[in-house]
PASEBA-1860 file (N, C-alpha, C; in nm, 3 decimals):
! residues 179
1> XXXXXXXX> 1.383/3.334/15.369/1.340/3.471/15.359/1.243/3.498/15.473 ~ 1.287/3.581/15.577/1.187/3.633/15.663/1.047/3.678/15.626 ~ 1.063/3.737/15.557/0.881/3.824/15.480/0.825/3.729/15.353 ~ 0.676/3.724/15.441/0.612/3.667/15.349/0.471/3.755/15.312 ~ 0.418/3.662/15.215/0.227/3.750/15.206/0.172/3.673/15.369 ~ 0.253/3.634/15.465/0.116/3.603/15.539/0.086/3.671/15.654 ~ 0.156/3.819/15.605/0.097/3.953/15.667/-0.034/3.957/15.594 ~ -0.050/3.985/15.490/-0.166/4.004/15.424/-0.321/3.883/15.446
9> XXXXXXXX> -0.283/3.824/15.463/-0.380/3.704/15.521/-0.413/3.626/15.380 ~ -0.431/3.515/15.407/-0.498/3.384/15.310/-0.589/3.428/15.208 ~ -0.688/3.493/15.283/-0.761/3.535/15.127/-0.717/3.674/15.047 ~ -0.626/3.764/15.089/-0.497/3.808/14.981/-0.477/3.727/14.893 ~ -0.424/3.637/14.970/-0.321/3.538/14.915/-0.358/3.447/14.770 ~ -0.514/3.404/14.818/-0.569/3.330/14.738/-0.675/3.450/14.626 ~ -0.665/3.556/14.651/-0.701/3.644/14.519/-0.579/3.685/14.400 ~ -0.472/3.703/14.497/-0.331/3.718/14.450/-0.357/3.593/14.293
17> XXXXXXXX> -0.311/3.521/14.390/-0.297/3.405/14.294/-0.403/3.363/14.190 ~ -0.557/3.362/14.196/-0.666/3.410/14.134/-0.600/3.493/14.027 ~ -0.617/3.604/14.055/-0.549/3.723/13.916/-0.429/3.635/13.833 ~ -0.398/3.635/13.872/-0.225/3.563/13.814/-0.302/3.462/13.760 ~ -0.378/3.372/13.779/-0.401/3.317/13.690/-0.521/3.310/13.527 ~ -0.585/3.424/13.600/-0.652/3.483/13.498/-0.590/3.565/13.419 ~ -0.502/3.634/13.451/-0.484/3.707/13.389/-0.287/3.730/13.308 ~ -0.261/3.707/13.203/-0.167/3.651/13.203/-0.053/3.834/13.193
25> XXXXXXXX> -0.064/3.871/13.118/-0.013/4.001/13.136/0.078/4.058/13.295 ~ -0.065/4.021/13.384/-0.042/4.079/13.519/0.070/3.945/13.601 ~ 0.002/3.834/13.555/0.134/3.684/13.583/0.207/3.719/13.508 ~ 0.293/3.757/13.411/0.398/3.820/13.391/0.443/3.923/13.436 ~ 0.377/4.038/13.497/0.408/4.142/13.602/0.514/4.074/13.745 ~ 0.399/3.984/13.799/0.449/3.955/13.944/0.557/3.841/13.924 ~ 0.552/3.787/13.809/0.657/3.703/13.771/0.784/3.742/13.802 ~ 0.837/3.816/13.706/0.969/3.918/13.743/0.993/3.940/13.878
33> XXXXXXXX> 0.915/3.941/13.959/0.891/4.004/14.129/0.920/3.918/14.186 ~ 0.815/3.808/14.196/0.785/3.724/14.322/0.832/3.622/14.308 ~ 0.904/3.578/14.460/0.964/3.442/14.490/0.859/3.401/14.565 ~ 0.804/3.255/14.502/0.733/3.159/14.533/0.714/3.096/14.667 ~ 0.827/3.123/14.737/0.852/3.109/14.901/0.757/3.208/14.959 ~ 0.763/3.328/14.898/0.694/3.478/14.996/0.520/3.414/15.021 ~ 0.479/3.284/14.917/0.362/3.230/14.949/0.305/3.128/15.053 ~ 0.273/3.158/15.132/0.208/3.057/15.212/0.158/2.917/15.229
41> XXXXXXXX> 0.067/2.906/15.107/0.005/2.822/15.117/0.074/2.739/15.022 ~ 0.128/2.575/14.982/0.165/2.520/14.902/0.049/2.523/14.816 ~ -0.043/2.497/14.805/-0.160/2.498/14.695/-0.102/2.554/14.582 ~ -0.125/2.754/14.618/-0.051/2.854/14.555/0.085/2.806/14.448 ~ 0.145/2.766/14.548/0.307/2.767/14.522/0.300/2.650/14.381 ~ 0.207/2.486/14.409/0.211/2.468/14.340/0.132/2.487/14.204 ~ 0.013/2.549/14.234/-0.072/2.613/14.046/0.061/2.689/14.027 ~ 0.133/2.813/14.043/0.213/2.881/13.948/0.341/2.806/13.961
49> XXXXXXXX> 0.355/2.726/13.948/0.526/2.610/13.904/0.418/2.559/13.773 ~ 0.325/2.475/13.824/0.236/2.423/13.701/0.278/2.514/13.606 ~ 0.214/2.653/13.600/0.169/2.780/13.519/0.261/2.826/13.469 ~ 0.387/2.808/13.531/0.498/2.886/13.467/0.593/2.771/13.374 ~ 0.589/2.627/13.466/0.634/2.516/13.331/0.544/2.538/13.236 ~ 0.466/2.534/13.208/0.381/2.545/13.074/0.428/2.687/12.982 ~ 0.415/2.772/13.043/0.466/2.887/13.006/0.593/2.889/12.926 ~ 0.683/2.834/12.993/0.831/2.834/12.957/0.835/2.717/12.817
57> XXXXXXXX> 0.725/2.601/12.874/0.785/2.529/12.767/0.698/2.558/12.570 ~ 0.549/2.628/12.650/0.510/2.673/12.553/0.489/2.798/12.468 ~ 0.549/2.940/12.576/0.556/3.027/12.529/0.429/3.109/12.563 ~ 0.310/3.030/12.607/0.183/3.097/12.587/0.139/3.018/12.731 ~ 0.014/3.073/12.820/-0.046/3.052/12.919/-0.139/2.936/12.858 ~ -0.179/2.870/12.958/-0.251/2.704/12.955/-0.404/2.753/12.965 ~ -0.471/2.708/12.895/-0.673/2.751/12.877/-0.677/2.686/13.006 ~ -0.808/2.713/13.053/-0.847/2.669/13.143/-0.849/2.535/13.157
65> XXXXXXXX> -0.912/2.428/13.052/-0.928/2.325/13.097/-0.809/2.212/13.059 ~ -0.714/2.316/12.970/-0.554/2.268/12.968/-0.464/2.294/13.094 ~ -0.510/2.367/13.194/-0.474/2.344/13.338/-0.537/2.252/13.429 ~ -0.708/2.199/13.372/-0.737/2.145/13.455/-0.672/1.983/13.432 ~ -0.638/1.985/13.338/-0.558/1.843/13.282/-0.429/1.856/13.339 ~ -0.375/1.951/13.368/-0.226/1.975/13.406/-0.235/1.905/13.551 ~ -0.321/1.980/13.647/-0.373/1.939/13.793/-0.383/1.800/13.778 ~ -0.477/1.766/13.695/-0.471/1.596/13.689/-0.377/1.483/13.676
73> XXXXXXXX> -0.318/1.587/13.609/-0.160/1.466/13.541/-0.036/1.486/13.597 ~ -0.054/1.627/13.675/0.098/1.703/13.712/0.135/1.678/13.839 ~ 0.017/1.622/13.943/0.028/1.657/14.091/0.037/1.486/14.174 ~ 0.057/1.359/14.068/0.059/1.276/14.093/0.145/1.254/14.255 ~ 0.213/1.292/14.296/0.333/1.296/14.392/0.297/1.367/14.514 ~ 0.206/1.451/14.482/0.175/1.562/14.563/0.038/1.445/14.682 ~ 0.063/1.493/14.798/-0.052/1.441/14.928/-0.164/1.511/14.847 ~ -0.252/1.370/14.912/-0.406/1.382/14.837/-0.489/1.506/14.921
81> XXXXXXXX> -0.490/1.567/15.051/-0.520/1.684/15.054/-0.467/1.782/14.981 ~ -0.373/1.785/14.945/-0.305/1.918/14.875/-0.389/1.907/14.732 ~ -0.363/1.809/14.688/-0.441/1.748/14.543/-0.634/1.831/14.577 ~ -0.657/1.774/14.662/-0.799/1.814/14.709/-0.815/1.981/14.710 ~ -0.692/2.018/14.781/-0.727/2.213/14.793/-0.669/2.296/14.684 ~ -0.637/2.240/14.540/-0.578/2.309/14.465/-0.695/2.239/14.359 ~ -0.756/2.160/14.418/-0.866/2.125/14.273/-1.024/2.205/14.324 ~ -1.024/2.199/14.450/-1.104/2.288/14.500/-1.071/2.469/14.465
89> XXXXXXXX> -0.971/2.487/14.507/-0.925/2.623/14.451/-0.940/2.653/14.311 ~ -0.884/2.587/14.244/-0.920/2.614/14.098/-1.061/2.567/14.020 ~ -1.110/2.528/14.101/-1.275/2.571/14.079/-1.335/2.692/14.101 ~ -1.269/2.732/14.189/-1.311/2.876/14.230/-1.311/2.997/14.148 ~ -1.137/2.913/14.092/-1.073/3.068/13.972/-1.184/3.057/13.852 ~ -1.192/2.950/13.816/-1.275/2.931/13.681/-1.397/2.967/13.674 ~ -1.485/3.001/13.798/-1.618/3.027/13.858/-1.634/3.190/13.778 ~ -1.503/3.238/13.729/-1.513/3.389/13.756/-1.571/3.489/13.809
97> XXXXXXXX> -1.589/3.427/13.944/-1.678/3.557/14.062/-1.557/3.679/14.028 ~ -1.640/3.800/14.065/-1.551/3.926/14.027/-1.462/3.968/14.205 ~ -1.333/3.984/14.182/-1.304/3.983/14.280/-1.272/4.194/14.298 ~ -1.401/4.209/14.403/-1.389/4.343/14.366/-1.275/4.458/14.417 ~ -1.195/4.387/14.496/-1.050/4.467/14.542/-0.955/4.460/14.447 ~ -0.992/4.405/14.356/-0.894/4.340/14.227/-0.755/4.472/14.193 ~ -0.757/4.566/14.174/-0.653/4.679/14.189/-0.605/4.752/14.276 ~ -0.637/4.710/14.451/-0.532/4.702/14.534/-0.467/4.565/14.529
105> XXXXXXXX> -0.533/4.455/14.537/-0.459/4.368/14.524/-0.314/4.338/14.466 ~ -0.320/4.397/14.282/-0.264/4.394/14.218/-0.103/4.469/14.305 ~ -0.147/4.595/14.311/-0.061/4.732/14.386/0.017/4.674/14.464 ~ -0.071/4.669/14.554/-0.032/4.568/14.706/0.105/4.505/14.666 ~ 0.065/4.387/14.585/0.163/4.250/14.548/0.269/4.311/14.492 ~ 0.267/4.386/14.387/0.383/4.413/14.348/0.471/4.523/14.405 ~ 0.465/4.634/14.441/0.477/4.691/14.597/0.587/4.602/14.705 ~ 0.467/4.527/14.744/0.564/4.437/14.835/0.669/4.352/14.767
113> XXXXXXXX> 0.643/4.300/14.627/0.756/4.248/14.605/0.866/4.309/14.549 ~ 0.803/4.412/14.505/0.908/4.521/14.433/1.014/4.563/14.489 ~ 0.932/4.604/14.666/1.076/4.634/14.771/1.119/4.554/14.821 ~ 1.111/4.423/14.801/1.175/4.321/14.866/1.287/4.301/14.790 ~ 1.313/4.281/14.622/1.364/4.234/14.506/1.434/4.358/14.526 ~ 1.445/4.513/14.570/1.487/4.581/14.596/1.588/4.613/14.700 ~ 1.543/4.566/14.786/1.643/4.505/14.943/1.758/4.443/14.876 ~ 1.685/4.339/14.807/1.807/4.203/14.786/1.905/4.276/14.737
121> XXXXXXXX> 1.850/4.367/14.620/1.987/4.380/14.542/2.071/4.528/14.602 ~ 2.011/4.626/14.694/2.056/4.703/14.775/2.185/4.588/14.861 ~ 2.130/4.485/14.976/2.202/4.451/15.036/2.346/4.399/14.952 ~ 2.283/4.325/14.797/2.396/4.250/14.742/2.476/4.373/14.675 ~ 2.414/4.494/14.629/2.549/4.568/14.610/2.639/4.654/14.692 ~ 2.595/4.663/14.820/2.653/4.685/14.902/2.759/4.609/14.955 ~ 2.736/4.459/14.964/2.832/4.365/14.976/2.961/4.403/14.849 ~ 2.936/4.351/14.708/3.009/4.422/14.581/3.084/4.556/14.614
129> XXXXXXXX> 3.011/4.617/14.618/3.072/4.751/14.649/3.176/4.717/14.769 ~ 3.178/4.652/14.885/3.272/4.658/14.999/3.390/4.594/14.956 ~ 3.333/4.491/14.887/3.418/4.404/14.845/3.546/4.447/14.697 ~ 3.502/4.567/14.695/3.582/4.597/14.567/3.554/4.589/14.455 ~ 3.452/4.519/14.389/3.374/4.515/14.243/3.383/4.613/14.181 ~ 3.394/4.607/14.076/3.370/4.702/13.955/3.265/4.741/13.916 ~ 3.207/4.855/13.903/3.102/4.926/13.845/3.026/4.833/13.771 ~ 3.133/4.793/13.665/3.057/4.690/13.526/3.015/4.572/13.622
137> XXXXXXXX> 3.044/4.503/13.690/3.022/4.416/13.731/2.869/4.401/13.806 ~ 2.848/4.519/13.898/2.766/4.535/13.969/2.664/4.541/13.896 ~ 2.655/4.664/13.785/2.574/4.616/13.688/2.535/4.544/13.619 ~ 2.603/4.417/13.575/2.560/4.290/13.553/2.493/4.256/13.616 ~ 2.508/4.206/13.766/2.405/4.148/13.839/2.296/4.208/13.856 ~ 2.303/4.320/13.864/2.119/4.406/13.860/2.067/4.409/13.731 ~ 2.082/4.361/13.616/2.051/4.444/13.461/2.041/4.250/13.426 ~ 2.111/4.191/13.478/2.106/4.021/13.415/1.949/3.973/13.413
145> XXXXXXXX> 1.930/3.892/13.342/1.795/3.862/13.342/1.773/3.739/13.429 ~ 1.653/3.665/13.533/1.685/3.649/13.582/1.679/3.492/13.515 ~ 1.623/3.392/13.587/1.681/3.229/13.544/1.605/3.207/13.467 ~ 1.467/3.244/13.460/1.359/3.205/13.364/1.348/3.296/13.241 ~ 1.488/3.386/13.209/1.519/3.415/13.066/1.420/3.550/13.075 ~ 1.378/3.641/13.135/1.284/3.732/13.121/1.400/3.819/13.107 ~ 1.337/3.944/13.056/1.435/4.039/13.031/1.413/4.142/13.155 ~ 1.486/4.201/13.240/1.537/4.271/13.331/1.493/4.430/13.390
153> XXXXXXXX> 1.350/4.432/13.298/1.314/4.569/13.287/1.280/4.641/13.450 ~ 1.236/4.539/13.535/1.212/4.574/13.670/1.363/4.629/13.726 ~ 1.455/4.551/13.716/1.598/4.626/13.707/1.705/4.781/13.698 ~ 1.614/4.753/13.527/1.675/4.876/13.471/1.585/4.986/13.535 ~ 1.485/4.982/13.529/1.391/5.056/13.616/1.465/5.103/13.729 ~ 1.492/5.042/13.827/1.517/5.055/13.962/1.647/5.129/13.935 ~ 1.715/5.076/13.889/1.898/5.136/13.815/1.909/5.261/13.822 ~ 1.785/5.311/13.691/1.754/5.415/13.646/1.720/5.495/13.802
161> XXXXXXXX> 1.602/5.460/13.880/1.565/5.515/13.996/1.681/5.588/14.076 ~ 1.759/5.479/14.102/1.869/5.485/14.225/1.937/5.588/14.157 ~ 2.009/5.600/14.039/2.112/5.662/13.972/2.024/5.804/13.967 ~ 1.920/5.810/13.966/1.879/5.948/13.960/1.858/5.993/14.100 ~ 1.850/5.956/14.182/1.879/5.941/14.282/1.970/6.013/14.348 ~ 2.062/5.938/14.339/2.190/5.940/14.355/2.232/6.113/14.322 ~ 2.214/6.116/14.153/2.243/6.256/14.147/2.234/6.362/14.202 ~ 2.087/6.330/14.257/1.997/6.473/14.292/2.072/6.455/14.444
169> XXXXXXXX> 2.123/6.347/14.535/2.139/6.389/14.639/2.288/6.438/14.627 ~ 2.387/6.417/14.510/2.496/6.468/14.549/2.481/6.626/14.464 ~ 2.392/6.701/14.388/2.358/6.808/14.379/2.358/6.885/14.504 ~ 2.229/6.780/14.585/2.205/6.888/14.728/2.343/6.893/14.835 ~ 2.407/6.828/14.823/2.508/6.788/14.904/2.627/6.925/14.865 ~ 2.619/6.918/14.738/2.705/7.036/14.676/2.682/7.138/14.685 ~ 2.535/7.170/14.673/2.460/7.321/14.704/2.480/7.333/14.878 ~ 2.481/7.247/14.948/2.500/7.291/15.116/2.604/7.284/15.147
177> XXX> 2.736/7.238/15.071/2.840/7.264/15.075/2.896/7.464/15.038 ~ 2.836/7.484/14.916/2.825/7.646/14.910/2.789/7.723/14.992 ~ 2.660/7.696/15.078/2.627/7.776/15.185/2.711/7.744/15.269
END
């Protein structure tokens, strides 16, 4: 993937990920969104794999110091600097300094990932569409949920968007056809 956050610079990056982990609601927001690649720093990349195995296998986000056990037990494999800047980092999150850009941040992230996850599936139904696909079909792939079983609402959303969309421009198309 060409586009990443490291337009936005490192400490984006590392507030990004901050929120997401405080806050579980909003890590289910960017969840749906964001591919783990668009992150820079492996640190990042690896706290939310941690965050989201736990998630998946327990249904519920990890307490704080049930992540700090995760870091301990989870990263065995991982180079001892990396080990070093993700135990350093997550000292930081737990510090709860207030991070006061905290709702552009949020915007920002999902924004950017929103139109990216948007591209994809523009370019892939355009492919479908050339290719001859069926309506039903196409809609499957935009409306499917994606691997980690979430339900598709960023999707239907967008669906909904385009299709209204859509209408209003073949309205205008019809009205300048009259004139």
């Amino acid at each position: 993937m060409a586009q990443s956050f490291s337009k936005y610079g490192n400490s984006f990056q590392d507030k990004l990920v901050t929120i997401m982990l405080r806050e579980p609601a909003f890590c289910d927001q960017m969840r749906e969104v964001l591919d783990l690649s668009l992150l820079t720093k492996v640190s990042h990349k690896l706290l939310l794999e941690l965050l989201y195995e736990y998630k998946d296998t327990f249904r519920i986000y990890p307490a704080y110091d049930t992540m700090v056990t995760l870091i301990q037990t989870q990263l065995d494999s991982q180079d001892d600097d990396i080990k070093r800047e993700i135990v350093s980092f997550y000292s930081k999150v737990i510090k709860h300094e207030t991070i006061h850009d905290e709702e552009y941040v949020k915007s920002e992230s999902l924004q950017f990932c929103k139109t990216l996850k948007l591209e994809e599936a523009i370019i892939k139904a355009a492919s479908m569409v050339r290719d001859g696909s069926k309506f039903e079909d196409l809609m499957k792939v935009l409306l499917r949920s994606d691997r980690n079983k979430r339900k598709g609402n960023f999707w239907i959303t967008m669906v909904s968007f385009w299709i209204n969309r859509m209408r209003h421009t073949k309205s205008n198309h019809a009205i300048a056809e009259i004139h």
